[in-house]
C-alpha atoms as an extended CHARMM CRD file, in Angstrom:
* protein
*
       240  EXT
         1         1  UNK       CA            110.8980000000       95.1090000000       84.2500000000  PROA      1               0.0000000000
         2         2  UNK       CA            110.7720000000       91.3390000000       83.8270000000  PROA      2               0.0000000000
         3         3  UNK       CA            108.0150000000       89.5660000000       86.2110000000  PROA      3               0.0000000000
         4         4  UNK       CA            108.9200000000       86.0620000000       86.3280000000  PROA      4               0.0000000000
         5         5  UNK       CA            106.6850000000       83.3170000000       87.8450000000  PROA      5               0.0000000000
         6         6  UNK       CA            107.7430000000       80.1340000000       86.3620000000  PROA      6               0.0000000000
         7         7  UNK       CA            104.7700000000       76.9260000000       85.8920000000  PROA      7               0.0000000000
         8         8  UNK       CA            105.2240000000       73.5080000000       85.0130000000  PROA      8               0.0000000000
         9         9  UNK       CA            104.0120000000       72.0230000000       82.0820000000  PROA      9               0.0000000000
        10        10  UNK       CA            100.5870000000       71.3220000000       83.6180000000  PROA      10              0.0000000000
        11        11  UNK       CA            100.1140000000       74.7080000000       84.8180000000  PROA      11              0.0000000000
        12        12  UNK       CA            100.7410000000       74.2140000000       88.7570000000  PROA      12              0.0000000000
        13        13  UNK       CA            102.8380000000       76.9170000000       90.1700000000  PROA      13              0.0000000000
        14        14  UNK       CA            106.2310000000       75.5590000000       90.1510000000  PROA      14              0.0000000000
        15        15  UNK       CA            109.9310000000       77.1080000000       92.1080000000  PROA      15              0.0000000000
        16        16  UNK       CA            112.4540000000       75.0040000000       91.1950000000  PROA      16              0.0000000000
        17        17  UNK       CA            115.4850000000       76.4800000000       90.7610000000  PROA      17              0.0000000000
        18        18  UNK       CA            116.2980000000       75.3160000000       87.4540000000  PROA      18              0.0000000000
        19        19  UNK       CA            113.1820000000       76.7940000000       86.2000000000  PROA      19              0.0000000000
        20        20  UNK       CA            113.7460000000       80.2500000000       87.4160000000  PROA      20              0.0000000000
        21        21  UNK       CA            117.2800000000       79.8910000000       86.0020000000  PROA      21              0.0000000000
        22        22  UNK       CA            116.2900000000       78.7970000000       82.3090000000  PROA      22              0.0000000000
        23        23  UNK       CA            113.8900000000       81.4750000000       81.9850000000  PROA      23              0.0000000000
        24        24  UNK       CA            116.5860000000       84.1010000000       83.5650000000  PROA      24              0.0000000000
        25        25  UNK       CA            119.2950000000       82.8900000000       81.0560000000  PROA      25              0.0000000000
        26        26  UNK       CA            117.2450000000       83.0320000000       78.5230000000  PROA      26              0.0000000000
        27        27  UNK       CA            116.3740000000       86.6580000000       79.0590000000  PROA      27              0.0000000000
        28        28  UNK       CA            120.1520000000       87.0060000000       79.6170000000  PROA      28              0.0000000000
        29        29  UNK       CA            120.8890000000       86.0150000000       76.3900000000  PROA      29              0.0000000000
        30        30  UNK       CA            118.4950000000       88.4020000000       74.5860000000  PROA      30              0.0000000000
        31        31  UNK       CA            118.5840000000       91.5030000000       76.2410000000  PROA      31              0.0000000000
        32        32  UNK       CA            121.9820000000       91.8590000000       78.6060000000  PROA      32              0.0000000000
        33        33  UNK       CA            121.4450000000       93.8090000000       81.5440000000  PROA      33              0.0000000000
        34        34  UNK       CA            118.7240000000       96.1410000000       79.5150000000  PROA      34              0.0000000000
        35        35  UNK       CA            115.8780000000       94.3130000000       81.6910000000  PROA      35              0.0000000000
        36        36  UNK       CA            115.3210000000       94.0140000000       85.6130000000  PROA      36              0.0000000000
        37        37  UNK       CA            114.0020000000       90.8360000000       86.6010000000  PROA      37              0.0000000000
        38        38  UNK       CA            111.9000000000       90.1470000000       88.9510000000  PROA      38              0.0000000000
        39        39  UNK       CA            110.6750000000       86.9940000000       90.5950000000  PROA      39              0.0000000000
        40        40  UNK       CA            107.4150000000       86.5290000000       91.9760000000  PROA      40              0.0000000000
        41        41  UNK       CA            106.9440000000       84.9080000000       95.5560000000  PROA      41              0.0000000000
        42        42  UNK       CA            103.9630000000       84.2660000000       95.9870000000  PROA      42              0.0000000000
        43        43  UNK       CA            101.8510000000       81.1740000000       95.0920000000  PROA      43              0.0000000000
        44        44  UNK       CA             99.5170000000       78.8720000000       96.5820000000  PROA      44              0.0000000000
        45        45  UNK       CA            100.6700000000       75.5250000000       98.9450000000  PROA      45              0.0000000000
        46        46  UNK       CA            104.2710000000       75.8530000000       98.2640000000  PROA      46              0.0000000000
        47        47  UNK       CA            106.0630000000       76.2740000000      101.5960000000  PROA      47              0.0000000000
        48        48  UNK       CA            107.7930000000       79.6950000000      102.1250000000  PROA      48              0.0000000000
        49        49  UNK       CA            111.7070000000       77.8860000000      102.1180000000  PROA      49              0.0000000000
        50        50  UNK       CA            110.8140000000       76.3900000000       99.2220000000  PROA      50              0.0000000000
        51        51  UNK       CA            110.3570000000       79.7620000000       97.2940000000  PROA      51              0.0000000000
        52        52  UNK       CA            112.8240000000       81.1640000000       99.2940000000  PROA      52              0.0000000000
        53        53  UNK       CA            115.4540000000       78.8190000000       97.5430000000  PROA      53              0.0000000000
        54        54  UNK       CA            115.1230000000       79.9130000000       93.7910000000  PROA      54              0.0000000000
        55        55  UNK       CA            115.8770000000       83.7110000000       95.5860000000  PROA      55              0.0000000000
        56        56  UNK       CA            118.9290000000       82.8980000000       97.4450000000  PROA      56              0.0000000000
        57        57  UNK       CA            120.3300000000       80.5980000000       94.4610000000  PROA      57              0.0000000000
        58        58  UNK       CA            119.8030000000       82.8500000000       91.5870000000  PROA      58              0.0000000000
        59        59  UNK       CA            119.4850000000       86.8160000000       93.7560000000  PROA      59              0.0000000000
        60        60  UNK       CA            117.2120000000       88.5500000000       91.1440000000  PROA      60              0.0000000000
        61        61  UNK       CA            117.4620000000       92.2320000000       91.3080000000  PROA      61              0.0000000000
        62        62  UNK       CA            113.6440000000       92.5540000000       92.4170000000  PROA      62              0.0000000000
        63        63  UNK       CA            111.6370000000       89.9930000000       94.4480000000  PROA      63              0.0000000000
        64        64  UNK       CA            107.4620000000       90.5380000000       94.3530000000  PROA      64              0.0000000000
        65        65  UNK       CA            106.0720000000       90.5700000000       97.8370000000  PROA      65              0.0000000000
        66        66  UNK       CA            102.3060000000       90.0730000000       98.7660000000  PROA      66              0.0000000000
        67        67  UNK       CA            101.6700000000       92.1990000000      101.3050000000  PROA      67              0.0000000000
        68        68  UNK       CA             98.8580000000       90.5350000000      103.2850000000  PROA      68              0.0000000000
        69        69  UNK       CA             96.2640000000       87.7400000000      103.5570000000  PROA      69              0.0000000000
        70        70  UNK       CA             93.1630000000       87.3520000000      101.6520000000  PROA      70              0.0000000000
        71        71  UNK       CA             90.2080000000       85.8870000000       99.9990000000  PROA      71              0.0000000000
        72        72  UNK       CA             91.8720000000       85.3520000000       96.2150000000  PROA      72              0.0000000000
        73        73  UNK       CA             89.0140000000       84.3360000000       93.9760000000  PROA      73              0.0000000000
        74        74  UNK       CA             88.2430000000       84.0830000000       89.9520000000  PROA      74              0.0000000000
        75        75  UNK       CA             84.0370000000       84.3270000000       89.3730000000  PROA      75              0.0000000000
        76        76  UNK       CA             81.8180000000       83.5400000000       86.7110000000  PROA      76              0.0000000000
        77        77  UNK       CA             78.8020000000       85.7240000000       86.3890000000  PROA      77              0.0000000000
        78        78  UNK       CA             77.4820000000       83.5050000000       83.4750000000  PROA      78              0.0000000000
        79        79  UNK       CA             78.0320000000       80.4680000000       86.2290000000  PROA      79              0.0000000000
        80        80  UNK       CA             76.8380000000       82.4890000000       89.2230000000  PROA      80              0.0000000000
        81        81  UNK       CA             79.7770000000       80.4480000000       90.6550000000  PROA      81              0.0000000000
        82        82  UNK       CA             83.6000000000       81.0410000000       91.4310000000  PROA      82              0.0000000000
        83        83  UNK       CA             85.7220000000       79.5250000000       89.2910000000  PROA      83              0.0000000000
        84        84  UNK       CA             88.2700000000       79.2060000000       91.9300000000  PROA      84              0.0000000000
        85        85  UNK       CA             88.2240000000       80.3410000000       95.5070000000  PROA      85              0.0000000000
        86        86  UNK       CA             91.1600000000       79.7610000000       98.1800000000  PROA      86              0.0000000000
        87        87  UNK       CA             92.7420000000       81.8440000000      100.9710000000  PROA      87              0.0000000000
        88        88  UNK       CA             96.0760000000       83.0340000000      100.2530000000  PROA      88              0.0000000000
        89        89  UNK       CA             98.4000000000       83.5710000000      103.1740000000  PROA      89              0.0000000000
        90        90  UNK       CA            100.8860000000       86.4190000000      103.7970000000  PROA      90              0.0000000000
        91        91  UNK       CA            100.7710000000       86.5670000000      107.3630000000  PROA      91              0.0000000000
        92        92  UNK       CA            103.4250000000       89.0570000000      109.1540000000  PROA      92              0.0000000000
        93        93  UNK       CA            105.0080000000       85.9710000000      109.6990000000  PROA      93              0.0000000000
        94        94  UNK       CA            105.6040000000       85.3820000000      106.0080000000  PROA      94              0.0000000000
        95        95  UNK       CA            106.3910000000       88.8350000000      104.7490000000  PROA      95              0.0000000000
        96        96  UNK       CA            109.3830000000       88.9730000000      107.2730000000  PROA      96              0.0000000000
        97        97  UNK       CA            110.6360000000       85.5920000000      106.6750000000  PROA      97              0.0000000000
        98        98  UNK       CA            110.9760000000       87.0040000000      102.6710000000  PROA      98              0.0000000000
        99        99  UNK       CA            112.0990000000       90.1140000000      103.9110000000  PROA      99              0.0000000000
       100       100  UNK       CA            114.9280000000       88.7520000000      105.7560000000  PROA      100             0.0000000000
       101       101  UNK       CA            115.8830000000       86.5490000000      102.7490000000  PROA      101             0.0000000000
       102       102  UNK       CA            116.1100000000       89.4370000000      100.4130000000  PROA      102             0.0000000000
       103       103  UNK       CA            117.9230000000       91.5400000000      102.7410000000  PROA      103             0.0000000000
       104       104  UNK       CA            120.4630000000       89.1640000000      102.9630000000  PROA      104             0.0000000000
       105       105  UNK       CA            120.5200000000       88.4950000000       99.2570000000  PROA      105             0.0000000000
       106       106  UNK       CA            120.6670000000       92.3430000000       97.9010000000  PROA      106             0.0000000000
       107       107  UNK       CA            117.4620000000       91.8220000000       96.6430000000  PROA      107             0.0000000000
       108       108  UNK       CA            114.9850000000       94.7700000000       96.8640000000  PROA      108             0.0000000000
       109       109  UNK       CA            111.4770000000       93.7530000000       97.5330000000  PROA      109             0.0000000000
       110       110  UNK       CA            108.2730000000       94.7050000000       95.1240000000  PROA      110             0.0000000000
       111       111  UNK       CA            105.4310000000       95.3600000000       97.5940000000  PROA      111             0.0000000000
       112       112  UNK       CA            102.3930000000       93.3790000000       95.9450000000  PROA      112             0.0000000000
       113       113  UNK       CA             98.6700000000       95.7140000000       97.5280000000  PROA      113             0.0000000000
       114       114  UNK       CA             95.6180000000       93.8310000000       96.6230000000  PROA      114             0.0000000000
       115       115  UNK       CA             93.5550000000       96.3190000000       98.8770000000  PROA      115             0.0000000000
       116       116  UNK       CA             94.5610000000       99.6490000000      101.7430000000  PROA      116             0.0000000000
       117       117  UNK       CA             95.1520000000       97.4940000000      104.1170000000  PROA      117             0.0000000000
       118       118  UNK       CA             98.3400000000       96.1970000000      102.7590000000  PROA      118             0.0000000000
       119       119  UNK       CA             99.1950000000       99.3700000000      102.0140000000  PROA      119             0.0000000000
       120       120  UNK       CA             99.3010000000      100.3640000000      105.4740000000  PROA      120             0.0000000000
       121       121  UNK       CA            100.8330000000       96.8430000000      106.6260000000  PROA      121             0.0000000000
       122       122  UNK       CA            104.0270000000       98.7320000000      105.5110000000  PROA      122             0.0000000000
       123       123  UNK       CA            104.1010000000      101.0060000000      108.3110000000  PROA      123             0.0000000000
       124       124  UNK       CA            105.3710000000       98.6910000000      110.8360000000  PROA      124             0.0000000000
       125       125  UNK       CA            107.8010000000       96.9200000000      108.8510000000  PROA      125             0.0000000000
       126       126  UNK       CA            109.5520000000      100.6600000000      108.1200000000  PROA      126             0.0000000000
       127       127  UNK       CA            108.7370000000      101.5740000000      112.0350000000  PROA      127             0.0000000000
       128       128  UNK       CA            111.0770000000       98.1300000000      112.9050000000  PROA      128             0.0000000000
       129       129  UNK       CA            113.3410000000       98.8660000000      110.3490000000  PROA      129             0.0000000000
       130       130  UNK       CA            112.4440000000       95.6190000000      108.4290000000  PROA      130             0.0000000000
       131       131  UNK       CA            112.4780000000       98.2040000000      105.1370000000  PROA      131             0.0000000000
       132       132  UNK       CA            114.7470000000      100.5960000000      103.6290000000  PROA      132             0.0000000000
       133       133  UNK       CA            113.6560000000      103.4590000000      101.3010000000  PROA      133             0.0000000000
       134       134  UNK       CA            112.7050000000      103.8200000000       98.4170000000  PROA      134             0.0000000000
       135       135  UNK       CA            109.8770000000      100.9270000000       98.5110000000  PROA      135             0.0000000000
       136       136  UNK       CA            108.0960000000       99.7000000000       95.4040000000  PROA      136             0.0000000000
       137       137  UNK       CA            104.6350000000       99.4910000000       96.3100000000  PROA      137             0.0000000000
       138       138  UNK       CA            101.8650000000       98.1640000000       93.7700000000  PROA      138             0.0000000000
       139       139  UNK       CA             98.5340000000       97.9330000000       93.5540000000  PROA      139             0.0000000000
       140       140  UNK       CA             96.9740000000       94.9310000000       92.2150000000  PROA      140             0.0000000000
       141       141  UNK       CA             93.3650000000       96.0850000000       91.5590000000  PROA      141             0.0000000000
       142       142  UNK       CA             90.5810000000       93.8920000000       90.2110000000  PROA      142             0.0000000000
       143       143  UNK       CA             91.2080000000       90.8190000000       91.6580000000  PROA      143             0.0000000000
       144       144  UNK       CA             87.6800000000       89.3440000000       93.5180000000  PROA      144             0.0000000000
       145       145  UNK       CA             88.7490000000       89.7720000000       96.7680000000  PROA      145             0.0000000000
       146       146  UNK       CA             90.7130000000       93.0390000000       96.5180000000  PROA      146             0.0000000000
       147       147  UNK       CA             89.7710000000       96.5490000000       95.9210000000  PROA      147             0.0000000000
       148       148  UNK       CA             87.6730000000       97.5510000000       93.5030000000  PROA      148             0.0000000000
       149       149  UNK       CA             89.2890000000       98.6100000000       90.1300000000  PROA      149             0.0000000000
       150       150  UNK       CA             88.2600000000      102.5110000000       89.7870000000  PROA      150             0.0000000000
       151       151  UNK       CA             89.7380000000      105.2600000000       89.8660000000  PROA      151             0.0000000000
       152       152  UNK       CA             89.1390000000      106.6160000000       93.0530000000  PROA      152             0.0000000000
       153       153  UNK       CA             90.3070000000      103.6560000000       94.4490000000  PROA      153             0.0000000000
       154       154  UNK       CA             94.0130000000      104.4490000000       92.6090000000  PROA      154             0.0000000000
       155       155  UNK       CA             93.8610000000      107.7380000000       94.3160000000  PROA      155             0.0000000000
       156       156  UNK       CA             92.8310000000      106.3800000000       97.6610000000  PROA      156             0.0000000000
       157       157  UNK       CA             95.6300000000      103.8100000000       97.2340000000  PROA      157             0.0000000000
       158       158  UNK       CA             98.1020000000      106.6110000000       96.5950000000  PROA      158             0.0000000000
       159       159  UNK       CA             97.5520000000      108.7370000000       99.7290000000  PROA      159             0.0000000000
       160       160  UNK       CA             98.3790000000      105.4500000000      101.6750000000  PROA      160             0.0000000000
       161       161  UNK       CA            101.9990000000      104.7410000000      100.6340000000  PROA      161             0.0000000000
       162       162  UNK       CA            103.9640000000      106.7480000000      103.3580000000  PROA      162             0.0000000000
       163       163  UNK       CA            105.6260000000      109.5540000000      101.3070000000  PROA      163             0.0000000000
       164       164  UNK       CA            108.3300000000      110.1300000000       99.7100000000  PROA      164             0.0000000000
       165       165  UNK       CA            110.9150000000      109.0150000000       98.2820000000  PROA      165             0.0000000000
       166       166  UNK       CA            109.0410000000      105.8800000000       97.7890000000  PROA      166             0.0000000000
       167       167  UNK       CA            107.8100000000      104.6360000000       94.0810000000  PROA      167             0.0000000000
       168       168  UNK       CA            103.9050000000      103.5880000000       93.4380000000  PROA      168             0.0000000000
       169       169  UNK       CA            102.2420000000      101.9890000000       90.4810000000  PROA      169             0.0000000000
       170       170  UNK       CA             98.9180000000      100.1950000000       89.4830000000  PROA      170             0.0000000000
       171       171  UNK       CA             98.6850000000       96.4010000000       88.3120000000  PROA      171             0.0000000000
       172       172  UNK       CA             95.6650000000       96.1830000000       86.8850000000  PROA      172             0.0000000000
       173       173  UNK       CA             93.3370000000       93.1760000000       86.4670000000  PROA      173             0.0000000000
       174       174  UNK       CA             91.0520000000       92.5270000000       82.8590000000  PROA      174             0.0000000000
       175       175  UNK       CA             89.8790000000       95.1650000000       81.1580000000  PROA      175             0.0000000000
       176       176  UNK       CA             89.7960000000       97.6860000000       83.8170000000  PROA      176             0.0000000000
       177       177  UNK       CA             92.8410000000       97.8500000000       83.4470000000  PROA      177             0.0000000000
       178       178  UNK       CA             93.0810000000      100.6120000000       81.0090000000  PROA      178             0.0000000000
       179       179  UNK       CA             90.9050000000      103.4170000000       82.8100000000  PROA      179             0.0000000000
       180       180  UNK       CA             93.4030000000      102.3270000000       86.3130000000  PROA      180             0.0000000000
       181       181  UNK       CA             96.9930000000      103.5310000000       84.2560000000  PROA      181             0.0000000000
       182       182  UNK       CA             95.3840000000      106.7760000000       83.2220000000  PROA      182             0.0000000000
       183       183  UNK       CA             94.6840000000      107.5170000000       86.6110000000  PROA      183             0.0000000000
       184       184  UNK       CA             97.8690000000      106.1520000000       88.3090000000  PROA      184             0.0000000000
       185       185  UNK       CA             99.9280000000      108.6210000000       85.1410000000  PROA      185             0.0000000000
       186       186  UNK       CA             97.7230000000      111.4910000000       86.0730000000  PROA      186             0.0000000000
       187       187  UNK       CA             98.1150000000      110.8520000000       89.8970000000  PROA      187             0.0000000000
       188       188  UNK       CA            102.3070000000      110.3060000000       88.9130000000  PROA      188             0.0000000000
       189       189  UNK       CA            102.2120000000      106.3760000000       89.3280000000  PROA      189             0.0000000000
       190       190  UNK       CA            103.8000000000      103.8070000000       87.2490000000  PROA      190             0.0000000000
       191       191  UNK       CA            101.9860000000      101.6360000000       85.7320000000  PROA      191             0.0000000000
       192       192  UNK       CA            102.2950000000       97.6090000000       84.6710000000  PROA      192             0.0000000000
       193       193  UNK       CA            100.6990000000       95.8770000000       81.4950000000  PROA      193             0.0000000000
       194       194  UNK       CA            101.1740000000       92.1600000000       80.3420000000  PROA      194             0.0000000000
       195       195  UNK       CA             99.4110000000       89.0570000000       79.0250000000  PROA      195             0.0000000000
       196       196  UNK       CA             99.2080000000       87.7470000000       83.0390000000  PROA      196             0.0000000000
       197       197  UNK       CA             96.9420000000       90.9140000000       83.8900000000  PROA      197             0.0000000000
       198       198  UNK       CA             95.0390000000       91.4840000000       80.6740000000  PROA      198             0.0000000000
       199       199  UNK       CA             94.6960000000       90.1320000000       77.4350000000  PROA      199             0.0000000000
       200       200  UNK       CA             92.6340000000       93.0680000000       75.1840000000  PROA      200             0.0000000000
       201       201  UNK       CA             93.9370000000       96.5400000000       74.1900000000  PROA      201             0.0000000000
       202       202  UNK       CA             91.2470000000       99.5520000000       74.7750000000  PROA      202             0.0000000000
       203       203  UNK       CA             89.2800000000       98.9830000000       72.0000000000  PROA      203             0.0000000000
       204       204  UNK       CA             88.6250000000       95.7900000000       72.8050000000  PROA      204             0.0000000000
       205       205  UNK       CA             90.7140000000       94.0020000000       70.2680000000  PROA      205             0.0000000000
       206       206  UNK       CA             92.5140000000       90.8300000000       71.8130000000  PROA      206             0.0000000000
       207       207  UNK       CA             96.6130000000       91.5150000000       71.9340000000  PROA      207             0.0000000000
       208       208  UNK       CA             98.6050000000       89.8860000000       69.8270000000  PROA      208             0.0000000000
       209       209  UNK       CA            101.4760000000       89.8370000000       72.6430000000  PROA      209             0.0000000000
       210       210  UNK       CA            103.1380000000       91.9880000000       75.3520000000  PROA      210             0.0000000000
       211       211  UNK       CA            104.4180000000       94.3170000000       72.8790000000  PROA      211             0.0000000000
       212       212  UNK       CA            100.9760000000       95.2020000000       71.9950000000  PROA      212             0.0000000000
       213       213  UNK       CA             99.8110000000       96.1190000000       75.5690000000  PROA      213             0.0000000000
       214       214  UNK       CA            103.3860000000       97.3650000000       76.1080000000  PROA      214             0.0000000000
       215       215  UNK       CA            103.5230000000       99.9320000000       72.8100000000  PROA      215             0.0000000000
       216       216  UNK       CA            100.1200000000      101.2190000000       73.8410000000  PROA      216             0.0000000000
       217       217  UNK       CA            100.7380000000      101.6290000000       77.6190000000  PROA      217             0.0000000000
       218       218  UNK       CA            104.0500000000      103.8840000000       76.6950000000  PROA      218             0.0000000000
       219       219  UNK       CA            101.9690000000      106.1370000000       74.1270000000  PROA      219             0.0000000000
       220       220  UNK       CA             99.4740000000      106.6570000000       76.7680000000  PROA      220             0.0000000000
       221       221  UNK       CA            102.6330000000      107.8360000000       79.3100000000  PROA      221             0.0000000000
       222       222  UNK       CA            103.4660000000      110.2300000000       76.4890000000  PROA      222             0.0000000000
       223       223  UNK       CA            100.3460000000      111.3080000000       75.3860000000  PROA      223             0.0000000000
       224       224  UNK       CA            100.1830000000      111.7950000000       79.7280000000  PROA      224             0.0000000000
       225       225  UNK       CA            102.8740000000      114.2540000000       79.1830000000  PROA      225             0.0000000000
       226       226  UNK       CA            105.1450000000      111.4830000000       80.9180000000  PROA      226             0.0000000000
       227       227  UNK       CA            108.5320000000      110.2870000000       79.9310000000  PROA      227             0.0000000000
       228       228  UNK       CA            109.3660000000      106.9630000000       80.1590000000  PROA      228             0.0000000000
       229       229  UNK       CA            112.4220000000      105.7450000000       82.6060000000  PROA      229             0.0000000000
       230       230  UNK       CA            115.3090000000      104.4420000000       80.9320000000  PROA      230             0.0000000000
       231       231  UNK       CA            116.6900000000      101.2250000000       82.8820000000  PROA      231             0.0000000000
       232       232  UNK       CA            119.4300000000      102.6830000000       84.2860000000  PROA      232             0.0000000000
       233       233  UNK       CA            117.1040000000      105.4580000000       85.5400000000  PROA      233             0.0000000000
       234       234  UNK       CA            114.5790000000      102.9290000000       87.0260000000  PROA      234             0.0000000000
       235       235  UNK       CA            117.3820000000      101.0520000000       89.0840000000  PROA      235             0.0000000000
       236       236  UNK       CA            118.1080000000      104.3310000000       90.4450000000  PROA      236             0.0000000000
       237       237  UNK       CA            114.3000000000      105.4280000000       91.3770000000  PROA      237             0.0000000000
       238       238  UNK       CA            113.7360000000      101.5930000000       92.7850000000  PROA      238             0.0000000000
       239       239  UNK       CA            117.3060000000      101.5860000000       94.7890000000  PROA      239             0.0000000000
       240       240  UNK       CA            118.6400000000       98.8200000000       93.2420000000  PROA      240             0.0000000000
């Protein structure tokens, strides 16, 4: 899968439709239909029918949803300071005004967890019938703010998605990240690597690209006694 969150030059999130288009085309061209994309939603100050927009235009197969409001910070221990601190909004309020928008637009929704609480936040959106199974929940762990990145936490995470037949897996932050995908593959998770989460490989050694953290992450799903999903096989698990 493809995550997509397109930035202008000077870094600022931006959700401009041509941007989101480029980038898509451009995957297009490479790969085919070999690749799901998936667009992110959430960013800070942009107004929710702004991001909206790039969804209905261009109907990615997968939209990422943050699944509640929180304390989103970056801090320096060498500072004793954050290097950024805001509140990032994903009020009910939000979260159905995507929802709506993707259910109109075939688009299936990536459930974005920074902590349990979001977790359980899906409970009344399935009780209303705002969702449709099989949901795509993740858990973004290591974020200041969230849930801690351990372990435990992955399998406390786990026993809060509401059953079957819905898909879980871990997005995690730095380099915890590597200790949080053998958990989620023992606990039957997917799992998510990438130069947005993480930059260094186990060993420490700084990745040279995606493929890097990519070719690693699959040898630990084999050596897991996993088998990776084909595309076609992870449209069907995901519902699209």
């Amino acid at each position: 899968m493809i995550h997509i969150h397109a930035r202008t030059p000077d870094g600022r999130p931006s959700h401009e439709v041509q941007d989101f288009r480029a980038i898509t085309e451009a995957i297009r061209a490479e790969v085919g239909d070999a690749a799901i994309v998936n667009y992110s939603t959430g960013t800070l100050g942009v107004p929710v029918e702004k991001r909206i927009e790039y969804l209905r235009a261009l109907k990615p197969e997968v939209g990422a949803l943050n699944m509640g409001s929180m304390n989103y910070a970056k801090y320096s221990s060498r500072r004793k300071d954050f290097v950024f601190a805001a509140v990032f909004e994903n009020s009910f309020e939000t979260i159905r005004a995507f929802l709506a928008a993707m259910r109109e637009e075939g688009i299936r929704p990536e459930h974005e967890c920074f902590d349990s609480g979001h977790v359980a936040s899906l409970d009344p959106l399935l009780d209303m019938g705002a969702l449709e199974p099989p949901l795509q929940v993740s858990f973004v762990m290591g974020v200041t703010g969230g849930i801690r990145p351990t372990a435990r936490n992955v399998a406390h995470m786990a026993e809060q998605v509401p059953g079957v037949p819905h898909q879980w897996g871990v997005i995690g932050i730095s380099r915890a990240q590597w200790t949080l995908l053998a958990a989620a593959l023992s606990l039957g998770g997917n799992i998510r690597v990438g130069l947005e989460d993480n930059f260094y490989l186990p060993d420490g050694e700084m990745a040279r690209s995606n493929g890097d953290l990519v070719a690693r992450a699959a040898r630990m799903a084999a050596d897991a006694g996993r088998r990776l999903a084909t595309v076609a096989e992870a449209r069907t698990m995901l519902g699209l």
